[in-house]
VOGU-3710 file (C-alpha; in Angstrom, 3 decimals, decimal comma):
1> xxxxxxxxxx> 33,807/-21,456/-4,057  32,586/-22,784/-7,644  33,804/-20,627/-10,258  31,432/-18,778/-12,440  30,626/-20,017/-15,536  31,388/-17,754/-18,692  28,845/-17,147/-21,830  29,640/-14,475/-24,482  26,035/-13,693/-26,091  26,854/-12,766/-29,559
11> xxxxxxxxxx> 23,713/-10,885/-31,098  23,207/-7,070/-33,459  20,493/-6,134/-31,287  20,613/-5,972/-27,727  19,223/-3,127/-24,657  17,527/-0,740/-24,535  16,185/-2,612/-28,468  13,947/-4,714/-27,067  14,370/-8,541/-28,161  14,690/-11,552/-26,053
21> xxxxxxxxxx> 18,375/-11,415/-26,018  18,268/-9,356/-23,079  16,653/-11,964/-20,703  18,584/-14,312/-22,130  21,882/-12,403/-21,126  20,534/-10,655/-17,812  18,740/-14,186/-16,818  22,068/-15,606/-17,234  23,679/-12,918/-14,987  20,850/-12,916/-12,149
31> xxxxxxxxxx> 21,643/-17,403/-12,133  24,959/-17,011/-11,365  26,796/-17,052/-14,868  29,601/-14,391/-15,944  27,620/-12,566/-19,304  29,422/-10,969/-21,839  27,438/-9,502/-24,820  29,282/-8,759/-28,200  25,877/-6,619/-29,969  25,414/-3,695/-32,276
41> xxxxxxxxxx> 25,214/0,170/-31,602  21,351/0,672/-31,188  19,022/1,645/-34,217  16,337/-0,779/-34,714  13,675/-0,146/-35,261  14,025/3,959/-35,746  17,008/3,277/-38,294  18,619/5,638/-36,744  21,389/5,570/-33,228  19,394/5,652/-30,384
51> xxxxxxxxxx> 19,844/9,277/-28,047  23,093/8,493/-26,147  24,343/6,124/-28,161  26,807/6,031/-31,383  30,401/5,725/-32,886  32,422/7,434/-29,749  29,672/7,137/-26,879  28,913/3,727/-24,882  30,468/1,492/-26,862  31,540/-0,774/-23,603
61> xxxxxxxxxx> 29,277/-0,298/-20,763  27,674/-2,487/-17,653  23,726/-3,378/-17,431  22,391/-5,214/-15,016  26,122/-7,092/-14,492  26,108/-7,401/-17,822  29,255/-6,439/-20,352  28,465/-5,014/-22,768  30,280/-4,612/-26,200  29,454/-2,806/-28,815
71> xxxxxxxxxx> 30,750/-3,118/-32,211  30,650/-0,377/-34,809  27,518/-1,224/-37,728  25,736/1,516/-39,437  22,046/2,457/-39,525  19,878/0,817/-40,809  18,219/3,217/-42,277  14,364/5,089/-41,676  13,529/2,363/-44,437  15,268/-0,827/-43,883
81> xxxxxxxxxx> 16,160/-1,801/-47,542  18,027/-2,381/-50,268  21,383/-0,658/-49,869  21,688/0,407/-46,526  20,304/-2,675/-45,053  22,781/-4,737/-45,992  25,923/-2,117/-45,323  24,248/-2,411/-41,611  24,216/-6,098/-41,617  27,417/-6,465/-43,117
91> xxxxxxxxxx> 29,506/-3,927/-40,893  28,284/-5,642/-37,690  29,924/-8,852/-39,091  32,970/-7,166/-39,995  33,515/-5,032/-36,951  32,481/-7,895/-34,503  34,777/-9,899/-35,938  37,372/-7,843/-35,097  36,167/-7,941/-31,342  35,804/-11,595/-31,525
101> xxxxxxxxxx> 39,228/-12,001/-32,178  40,496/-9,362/-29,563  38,339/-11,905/-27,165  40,047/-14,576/-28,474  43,404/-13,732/-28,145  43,014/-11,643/-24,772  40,099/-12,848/-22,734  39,718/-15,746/-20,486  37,831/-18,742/-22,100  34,585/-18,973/-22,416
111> xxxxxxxxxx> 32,541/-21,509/-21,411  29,776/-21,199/-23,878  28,743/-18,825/-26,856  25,101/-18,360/-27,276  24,048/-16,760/-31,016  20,879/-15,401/-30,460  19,744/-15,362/-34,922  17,438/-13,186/-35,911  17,971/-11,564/-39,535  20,491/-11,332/-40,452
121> xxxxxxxxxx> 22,092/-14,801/-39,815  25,455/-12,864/-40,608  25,457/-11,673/-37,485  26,787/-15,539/-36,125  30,286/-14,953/-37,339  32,062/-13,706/-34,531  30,953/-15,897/-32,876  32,468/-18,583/-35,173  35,770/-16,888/-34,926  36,382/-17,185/-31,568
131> xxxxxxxxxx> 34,592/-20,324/-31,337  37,168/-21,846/-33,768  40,619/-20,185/-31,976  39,795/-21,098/-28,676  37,097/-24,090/-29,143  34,312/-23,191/-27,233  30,942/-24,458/-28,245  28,226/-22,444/-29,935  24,261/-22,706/-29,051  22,856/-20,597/-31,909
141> xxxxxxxxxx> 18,785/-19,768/-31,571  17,443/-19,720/-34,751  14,408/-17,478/-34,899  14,798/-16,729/-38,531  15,370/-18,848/-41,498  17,905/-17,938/-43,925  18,572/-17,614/-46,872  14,684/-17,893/-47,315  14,300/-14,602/-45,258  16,009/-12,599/-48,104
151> xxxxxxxxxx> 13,371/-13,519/-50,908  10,418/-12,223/-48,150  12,329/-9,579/-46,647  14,274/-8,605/-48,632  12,896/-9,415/-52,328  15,895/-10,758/-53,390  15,481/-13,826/-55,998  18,804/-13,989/-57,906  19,533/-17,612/-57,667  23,367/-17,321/-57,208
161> xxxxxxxxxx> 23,119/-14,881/-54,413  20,903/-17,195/-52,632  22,402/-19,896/-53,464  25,803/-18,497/-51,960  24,429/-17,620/-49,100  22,584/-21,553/-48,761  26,283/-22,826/-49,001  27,142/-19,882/-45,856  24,372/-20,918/-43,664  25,613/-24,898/-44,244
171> xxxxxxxxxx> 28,768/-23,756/-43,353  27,533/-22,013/-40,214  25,477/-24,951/-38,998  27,603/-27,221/-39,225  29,782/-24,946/-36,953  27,916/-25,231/-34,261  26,846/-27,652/-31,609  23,568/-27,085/-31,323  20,853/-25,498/-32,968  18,093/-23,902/-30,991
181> xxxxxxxxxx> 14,734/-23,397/-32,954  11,996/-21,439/-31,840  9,710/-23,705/-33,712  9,399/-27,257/-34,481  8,401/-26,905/-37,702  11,824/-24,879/-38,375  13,579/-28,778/-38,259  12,472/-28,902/-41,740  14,333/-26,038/-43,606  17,507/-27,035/-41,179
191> xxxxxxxxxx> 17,643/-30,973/-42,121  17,139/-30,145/-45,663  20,668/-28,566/-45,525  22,390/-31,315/-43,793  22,476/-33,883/-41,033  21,974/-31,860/-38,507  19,458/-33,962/-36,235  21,514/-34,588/-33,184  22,032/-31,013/-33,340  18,744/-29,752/-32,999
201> xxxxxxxxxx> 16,700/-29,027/-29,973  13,793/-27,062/-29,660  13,652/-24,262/-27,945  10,443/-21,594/-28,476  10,036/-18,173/-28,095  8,422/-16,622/-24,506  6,071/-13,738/-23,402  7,707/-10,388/-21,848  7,749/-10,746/-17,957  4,710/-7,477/-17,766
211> xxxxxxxxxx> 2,718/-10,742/-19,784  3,490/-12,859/-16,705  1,779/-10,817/-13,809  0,448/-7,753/-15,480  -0,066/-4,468/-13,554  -3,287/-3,275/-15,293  -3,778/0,141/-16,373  -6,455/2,717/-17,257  -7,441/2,203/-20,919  -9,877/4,256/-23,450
221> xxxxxxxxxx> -13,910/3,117/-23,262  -14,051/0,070/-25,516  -16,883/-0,059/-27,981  -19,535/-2,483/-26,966  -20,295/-5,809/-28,771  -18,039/-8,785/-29,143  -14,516/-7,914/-28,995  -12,241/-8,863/-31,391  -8,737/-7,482/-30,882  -5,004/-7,569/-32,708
231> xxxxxxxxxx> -1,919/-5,818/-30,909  1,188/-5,007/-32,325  2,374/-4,399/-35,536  -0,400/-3,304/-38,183  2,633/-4,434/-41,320  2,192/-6,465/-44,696  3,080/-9,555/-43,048  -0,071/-9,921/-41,032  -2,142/-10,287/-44,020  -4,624/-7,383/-43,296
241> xxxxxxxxxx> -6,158/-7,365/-46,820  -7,801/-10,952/-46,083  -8,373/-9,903/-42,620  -10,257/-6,447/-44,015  -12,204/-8,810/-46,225  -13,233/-11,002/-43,402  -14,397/-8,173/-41,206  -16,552/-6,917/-44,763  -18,431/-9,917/-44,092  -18,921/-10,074/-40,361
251> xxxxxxxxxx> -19,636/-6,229/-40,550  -23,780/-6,609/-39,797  -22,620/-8,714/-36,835  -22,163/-7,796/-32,911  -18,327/-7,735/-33,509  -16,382/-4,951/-32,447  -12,736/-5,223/-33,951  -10,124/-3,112/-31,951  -6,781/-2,578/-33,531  -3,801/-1,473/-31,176
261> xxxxxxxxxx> -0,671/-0,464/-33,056  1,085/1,393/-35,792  2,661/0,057/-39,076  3,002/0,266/-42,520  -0,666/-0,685/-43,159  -2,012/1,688/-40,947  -3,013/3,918/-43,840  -3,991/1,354/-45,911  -6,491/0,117/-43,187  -8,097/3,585/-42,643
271> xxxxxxxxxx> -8,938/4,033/-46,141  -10,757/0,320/-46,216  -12,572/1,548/-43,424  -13,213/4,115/-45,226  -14,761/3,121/-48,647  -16,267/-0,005/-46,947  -18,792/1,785/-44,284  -17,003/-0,150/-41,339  -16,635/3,057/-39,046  -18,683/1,411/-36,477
281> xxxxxxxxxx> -17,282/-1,773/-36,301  -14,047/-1,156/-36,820  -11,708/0,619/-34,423  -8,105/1,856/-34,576  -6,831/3,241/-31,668  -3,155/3,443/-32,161  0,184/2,706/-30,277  0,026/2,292/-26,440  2,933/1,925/-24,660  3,649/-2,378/-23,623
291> xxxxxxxxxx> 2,647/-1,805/-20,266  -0,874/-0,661/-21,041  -1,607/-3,975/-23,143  -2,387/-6,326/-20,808  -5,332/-3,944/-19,611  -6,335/-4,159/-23,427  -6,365/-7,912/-23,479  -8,573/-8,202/-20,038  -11,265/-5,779/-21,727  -11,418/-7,921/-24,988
301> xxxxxxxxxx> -13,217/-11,308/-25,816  -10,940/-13,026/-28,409  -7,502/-11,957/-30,117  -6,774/-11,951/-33,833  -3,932/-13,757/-35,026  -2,691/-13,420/-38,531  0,132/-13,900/-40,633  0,804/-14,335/-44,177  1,761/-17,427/-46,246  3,410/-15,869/-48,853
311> xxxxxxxxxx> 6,675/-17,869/-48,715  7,096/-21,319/-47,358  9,464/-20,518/-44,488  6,556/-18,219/-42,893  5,029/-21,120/-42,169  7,744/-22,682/-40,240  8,247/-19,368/-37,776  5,886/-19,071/-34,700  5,978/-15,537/-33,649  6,222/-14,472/-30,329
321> xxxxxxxxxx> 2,942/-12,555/-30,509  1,575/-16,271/-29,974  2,917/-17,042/-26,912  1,769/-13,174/-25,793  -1,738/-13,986/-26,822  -1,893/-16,786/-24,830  -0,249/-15,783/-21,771  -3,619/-13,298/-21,861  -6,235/-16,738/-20,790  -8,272/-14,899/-23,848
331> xxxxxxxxxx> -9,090/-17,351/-26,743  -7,187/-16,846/-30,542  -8,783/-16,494/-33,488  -6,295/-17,156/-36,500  -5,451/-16,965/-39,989  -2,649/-18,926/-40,510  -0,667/-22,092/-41,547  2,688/-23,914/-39,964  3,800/-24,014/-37,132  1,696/-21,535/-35,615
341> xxxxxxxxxx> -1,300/-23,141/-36,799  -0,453/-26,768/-35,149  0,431/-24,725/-31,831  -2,998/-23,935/-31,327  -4,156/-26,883/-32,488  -1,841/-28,746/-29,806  -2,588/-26,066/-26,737  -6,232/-25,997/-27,788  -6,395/-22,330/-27,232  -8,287/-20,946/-29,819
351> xxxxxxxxxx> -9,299/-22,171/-33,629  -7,560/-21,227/-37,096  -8,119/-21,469/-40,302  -5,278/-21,645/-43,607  -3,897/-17,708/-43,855  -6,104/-17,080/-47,236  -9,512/-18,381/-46,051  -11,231/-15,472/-45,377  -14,783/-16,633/-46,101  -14,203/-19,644/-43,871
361> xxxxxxxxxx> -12,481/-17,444/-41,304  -15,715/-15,993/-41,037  -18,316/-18,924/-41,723  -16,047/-20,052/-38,157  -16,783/-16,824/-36,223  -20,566/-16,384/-36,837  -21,432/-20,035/-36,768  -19,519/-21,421/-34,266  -18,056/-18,801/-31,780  -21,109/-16,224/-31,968
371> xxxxxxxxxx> -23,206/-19,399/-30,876  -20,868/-20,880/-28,795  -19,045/-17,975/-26,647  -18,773/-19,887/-23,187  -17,028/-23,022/-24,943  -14,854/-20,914/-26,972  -13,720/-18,286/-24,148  -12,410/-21,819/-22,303  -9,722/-22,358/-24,884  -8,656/-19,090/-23,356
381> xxxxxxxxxx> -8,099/-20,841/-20,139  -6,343/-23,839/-22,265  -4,140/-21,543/-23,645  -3,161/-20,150/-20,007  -2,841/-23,725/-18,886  -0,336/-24,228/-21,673  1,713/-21,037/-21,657  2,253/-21,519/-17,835  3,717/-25,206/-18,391  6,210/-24,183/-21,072
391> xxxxxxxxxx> 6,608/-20,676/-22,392  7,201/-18,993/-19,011  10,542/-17,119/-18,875  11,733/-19,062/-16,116  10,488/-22,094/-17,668  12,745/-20,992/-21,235  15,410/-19,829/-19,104  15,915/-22,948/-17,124  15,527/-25,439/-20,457  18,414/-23,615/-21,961
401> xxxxxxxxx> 20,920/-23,536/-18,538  19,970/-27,508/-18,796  21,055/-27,329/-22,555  24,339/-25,753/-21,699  24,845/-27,717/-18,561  23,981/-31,246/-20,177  26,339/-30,858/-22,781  29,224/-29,380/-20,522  29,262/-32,638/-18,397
//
């Protein structure tokens, strides 16, 4: 009987967070493959330990087969920033470390170490610990690019500090065999620290399995008119000002625009409704639990996709919101440069325009898609088409065992 196969997932957010490291390590599990997961105690996004959870309770437990370790890191924090932000990202490092090395000198080999980066990219050295003591290859997924991420998210602009940290994430690339991006465009930023082209493969993000074969649900009356709809998070970073200026012009229009969500623009939004007479074309309608939003995206005509283009490296992440969208068969509607922006281009599921250009944003909606609704609800289909062929989880799941498999032989 073949042996299983051992992966340590090294990652400071794991179950019950949701993020796609959890298919990736309970994927693993279900395919045969020993998981080990070396994550953080629970507290994103609340900033706060989740109920059960914390510095003496479940700090090693079993999910789904899966072991799971859990290093000591603090809060982040109600807000996120500043201070407390980086004690959280930097006590995850520091603690895991000290796992990493307990694995090192105690556990069985590994056969593989999958880093699954999101901010902070920090979190990758445990991983390069016990990758260097006992040799075992490291498949880091980069879904955030650093240090870039610290001047957007963070605000920081001192030129040493980034600089430093350009020299750490060198360092840590170089470590590792290969590099994982969740968008092609991400190649870019990467090569521009190094030669690291035999090192990258490309490797995007995927829908959550209720996307796949959705249950639907019963759902609020939806106004009626042409449905525009965004889900998710209502934040800064999805450029709601242009989008709010947009909707000012389309407001004489048929267009309903439904807003599912909460965020840190909520407010903000209300009060442009507000002072702008758009109560009857604009509707928020709050936070809905994941399993109700496939029953909002079969009641809607086209979804909104928006994201700011602040700072270069936004243009070079793809959010998973994309993939959502298009798992849906409902056309997208975008704002928005990069990487996302050439994805729909390439799928031919919807039509953007560049993250600022509000005026054409609109000149596209009531000239082309108001006129034109049968041809444009077909890039819906497209998309479909498209998300079925490569952004499946099964389809993701079995493109990395072939990464980890191709390079073990």
């Amino acid at each position: 009987m073949e042996k299983k196969k051992r992966i340590l997932l090294v990652t400071q957010y794991f179950y019950p967070e949701n993020f796609k490291s959890n298919d990736i390590a309970f994927e693993l599990q279900k395919r045969g493959y020993q998981v080990d997961a070396l994550v953080g105690i629970p507290n994103y996004p609340e900033g706060e330990y989740y109920k059960g959870y914390g510095i003496f309770k479940k700090r090693i437990e079993t999910i789904n087969g899966v072991r799971v370790y859990r290093a000591f890191q603090t809060p982040r924090g109600r807000k996120a920033t500043g201070l407390g932000l980086s004690i959280n990202y930097l006590t995850y490092a520091f603690f895991a470390s000290i796992w990493a090395l307990f694995f090192a000198i105690l556990k069985k080999r590994y056969d593989a170490i999958i880093v699954h980066q999101t901010s902070p990219i920090t979190q990758a050295y445990p991983a390069l610990l016990i990758s260097k003591i006992r040799k075992i290859p490291i498949y880091m997924w980069v879904l955030d690019i650093w240090p870039d991420a610290m001047t957007s998210g963070g605000g920081i602009k001192n030129k040493r500090i980034l600089s430093f940290m350009n020299n750490r994430v060198k360092g840590i690339y170089n470590s590792c065999h290969k590099i994982l991006i969740s968008s092609k465009r991400m190649s870019d930023s990467i090569l521009s620290k190094g030669d690291f082209k035999d090192k990258i493969i490309y490797f995007p993000n995927w829908a959550e399995k209720i996307f796949e074969n959705p249950t639907y649900k019963e759902i609020p009356e939806l106004p009626t008119g042409y449905r525009i709809m965004i889900a998710g998070n209502l934040g800064k970073s999805q450029n709601f000002e242009t989008i709010m200026k947009a909707i000012s012009l389309l407001k004489e229009t048929e267009i309903k625009w439904i807003l599912i969500g909460d965020g840190s623009q909520k407010k903000w939004i209300e009060e442009y409704i507000e002072e702008n007479n758009l109560k009857n074309c604009v509707f928020l309608l709050g936070k809905f639990p994941i399993e109700f939003i496939p029953s909002f995206y079969s009641k809607t005509d086209a979804l909104l996709f928006s994201l700011k283009n602040t700072f270069p490296h936004l243009k070079m992440v793809v959010p998973s919101r994309l993939q959502t969208y298009m798992s849906s068969g409902k056309p997208i509607l975008a704002m928005i440069d990069g990487g996302a922006a050439e994805l729909i281009q390439e799928s031919d599921c919807g039509l953007s325009v560049n993250a600022a250009d509000y005026e054409g944003f609109a000149r596209l909606i009531k000239y082309y898609v108001l006129k034109n609704k049968e041809e444009f609800a077909q890039k819906g289909e497209n998309g479909k088409k498209y998300f079925d062929k490569y952004f499946r989880l099964d389809v993701c799941i079995n493109n990395l065992i072939s990464i980890i498999e191709d390079e073990r032989k």
